[in-house]
N, C-alpha and C positions, 0 to 999 in steps of 0.2 A: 756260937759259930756263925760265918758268913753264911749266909744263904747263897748258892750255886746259882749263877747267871744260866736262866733258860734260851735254850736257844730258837727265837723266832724259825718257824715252818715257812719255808719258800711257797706260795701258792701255788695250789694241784694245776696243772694243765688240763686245761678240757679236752684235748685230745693228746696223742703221743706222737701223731704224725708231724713231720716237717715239713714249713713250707716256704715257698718261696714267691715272690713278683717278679714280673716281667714289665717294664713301663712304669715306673715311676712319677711320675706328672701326679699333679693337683689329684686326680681320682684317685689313685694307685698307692700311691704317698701314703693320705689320709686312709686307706682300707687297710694297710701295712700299718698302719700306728694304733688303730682300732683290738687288730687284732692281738698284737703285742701287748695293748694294755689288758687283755683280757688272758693276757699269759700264754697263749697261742706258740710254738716256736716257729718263728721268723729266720732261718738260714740263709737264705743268700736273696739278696735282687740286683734287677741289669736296669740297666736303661743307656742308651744312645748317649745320653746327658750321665758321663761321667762323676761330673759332680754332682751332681743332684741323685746319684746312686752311694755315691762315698759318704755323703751328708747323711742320707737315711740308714745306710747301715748302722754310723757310727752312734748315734741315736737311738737304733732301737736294737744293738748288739748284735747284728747280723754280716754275713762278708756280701762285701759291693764284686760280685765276679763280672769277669770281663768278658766271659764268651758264653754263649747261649749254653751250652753241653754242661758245663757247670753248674749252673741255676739244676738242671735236673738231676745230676750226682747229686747234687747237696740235699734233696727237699724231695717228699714224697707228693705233695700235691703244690704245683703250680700255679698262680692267678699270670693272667696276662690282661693288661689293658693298655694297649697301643692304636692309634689313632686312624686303621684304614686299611683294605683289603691288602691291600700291597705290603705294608707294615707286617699285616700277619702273613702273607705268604714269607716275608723276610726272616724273622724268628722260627718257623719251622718247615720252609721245604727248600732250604737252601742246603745244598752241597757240603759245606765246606763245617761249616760250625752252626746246628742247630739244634731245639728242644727233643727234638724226637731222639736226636743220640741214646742209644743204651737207654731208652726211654717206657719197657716195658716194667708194667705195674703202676705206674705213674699216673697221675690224674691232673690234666689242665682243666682251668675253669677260666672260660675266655668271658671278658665281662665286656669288649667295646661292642661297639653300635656297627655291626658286618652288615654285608651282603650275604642274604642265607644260604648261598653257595660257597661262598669260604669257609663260612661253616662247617656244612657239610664233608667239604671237599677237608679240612685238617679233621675233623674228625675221623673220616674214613680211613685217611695218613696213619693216623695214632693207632687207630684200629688194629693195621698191620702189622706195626711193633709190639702190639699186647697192651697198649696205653688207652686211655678212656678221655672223653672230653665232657664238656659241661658247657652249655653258652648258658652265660648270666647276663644278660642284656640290662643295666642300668636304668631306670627312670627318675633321677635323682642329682642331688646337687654336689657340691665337694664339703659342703656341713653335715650332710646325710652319711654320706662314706665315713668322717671322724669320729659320728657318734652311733655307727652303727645302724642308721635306720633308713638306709636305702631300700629301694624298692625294686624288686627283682626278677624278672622274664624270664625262666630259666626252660631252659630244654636239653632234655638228655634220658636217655634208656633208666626206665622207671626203677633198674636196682641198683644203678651208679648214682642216680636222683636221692634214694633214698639212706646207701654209703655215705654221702656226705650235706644230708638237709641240716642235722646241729649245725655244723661251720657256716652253712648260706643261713641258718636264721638267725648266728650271731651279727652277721654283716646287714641284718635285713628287716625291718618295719613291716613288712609286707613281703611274702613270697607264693609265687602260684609260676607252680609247672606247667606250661603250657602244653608240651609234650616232646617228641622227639627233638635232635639237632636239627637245629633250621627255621625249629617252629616259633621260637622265641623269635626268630629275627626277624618274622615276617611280621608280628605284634610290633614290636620297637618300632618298625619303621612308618605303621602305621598310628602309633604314637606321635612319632615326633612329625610324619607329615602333620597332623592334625594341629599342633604345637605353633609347627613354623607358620603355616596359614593364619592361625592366631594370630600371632604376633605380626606379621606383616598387614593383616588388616585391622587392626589394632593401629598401628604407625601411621596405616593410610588417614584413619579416622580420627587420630590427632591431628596430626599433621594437617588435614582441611580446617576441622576446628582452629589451629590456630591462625589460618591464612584468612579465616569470616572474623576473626578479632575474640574469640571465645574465649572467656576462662577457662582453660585446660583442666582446674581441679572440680568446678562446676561440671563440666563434660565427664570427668571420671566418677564423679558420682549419679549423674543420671546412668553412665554405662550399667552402671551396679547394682541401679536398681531396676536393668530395663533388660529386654532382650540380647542387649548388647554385652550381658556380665558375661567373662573368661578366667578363668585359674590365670591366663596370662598379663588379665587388666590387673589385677593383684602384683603379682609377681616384676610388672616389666613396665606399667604407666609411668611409674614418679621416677624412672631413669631415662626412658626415651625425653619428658618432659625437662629434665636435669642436665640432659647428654650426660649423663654418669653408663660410662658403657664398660667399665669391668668386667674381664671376662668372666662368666660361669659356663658359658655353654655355646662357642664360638659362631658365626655367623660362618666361616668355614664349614667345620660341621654343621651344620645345620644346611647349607649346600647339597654334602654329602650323604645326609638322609632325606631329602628330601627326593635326590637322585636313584636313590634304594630304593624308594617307592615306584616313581615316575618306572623303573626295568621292573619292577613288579608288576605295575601294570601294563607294561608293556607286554607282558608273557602271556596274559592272561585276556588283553585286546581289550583293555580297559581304559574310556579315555578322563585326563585327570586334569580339565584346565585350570585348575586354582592351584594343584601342585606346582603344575610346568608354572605359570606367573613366579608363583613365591619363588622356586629355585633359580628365577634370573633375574629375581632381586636379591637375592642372596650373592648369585654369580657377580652381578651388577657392584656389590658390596669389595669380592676379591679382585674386580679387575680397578678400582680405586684405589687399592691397596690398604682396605681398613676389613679385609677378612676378618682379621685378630682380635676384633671389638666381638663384644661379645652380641647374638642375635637380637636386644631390644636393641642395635645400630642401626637396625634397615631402615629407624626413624629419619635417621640421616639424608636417605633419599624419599623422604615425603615432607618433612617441615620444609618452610619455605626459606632459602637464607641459609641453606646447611650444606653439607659437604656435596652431596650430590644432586643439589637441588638449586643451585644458584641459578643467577638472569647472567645468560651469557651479553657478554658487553662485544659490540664491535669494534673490529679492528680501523682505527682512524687511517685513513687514505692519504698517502704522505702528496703536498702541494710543491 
């Protein structure tokens, strides 16, 4: 007698909950494809960028919805990762069509880089519908988010922290609660102040190097071994040195946190002069219009002979 074809077992879900993205971009994408390969249910995600919503759904089985209200019918716990305070005030305290809709029992987990009063301020929103929030503040790359091993700032009420730490330590390499909403953002922001200063003085210190005639890769390795070594001389020399300026982590943002700190310390009558520098070379960066390079760019305004660095030439005097 034939033997009866067994029928392969669909793997177990780690959890039963649905969930859903908001913002789809390079982070979002990748933390939405993670999850899925880990069998997670994926329902619904939104993004501004239509196509780039349609694309991932179809991909990872999920519906591309077109109105924020949506994403939270469909999904019990939320990620959003959209690019800026404004951004999140637009997804959920807008009038007409937002997250908060019918939005009790629901759990967002906001992962961008806020200001710790938007924070606050949608947390508190949620609050009032019965819904619960999570900042997961990012220090991480978009290779980190695809395989999981993101690093994670997280702030929220220590028993909604602990409702959902399996899903944050599948997404995470590293996770530490910081403590309530808010608190996360004020760490991030002094993260990445610390990051961008890096990296702009970094740029500054090639950039001379190579205007005294220096081997640039002789220079990156005395940095290395001197007082001068940075997680960012790693990560960002042999790009600024290449002008290979791919985004991972925009010179825009990088603006924009830099600005998070600067009102941070502004509240607190703290004064930050290497911050304010770096965010107007940053600034310096968006008003040339190479925002969109990614922040080892700011090389650009320190090599000599580069986009924002050139010998201005005078205007010849007509005879």
């Amino acid at each position: 007698m034939a033997k009866k074809a067994v029928k392969k077992k669909s793997p177990r879900r780690p959890s039963p909950k649905k969930i859903g993205f908001v913002g789809v971009g390079r982070m979002g994408a990748n933390m939405a494809r993670h999850l899925n390969d880990l069998n997670y249910n994926i329902t619904a995600v939104f993004d501004v960028d239509r196509v780039a919503a349609k694309e991932l759904a179809e991909e990872i089985g999920a519906t591309a919805c077109t109105k924020l209200a949506d994403v939270t019918k469909a999904a019990d716990i939320i990620f959003t990762v959209v690019t800026n305070d404004a951004a999140m005030k637009r997804i959920f305290l807008r009038k007409k069509d937002s997250l908060l809709t019918a939005a009790a029992g629901k759990t967002f987990i906001n992962c961008a880089t806020l200001s710790p009063d938007i924070q606050k301020t949608i947390s508190t929103a949620a609050k009032r519908r019965k819904a619960h929030c999570i900042e997961a503040c990012m220090a991480s790359s978009i290779s980190h988010a695809r395989t999981g091993q993101l690093y994670l700032m997280v702030g929220a009420d220590d028993a909604i922290f602990k409702r959902n730490k399996k899903l944050l330590e599948n997404l995470s390499v590293n996770l530490r609660h910081i403590g309530k909403v808010g608190k996360a953002a004020e760490v991030k922001a002094l993260v990445n102040m610390v990051m961008n200063v890096n990296t702009a003085g970094l740029a500054e210190g090639l950039g001379l190097a190579k205007a005294l005639g220096h081997d640039l890769n002789m220079i990156c390795e005395i940095f290395s071994q001197t007082g001068a070594n940075s997680r960012v001389l790693e990560t960002d020399s042999e790009d600024m040195i290449d002008r290979d300026h791919e985004c991972w982590f925009s010179a825009e943002h990088a603006a924009k946190d830099s600005g998070i700190a600067g009102s941070l310390a502004k509240s607190k009558k703290i004064n930050l002069p290497l911050n304010a520098a770096t965010k107007s070379q940053y600034d310096r960066m968006i008003e040339l219009g190479i925002g969109d390079l990614d922040k080892s760019g700011v090389a650009e305004l320190t090599f000599p002979g580069r986009t924002g660095n050139k010998k201005k030439t005078r205007a010849r005097k007509k005879r």
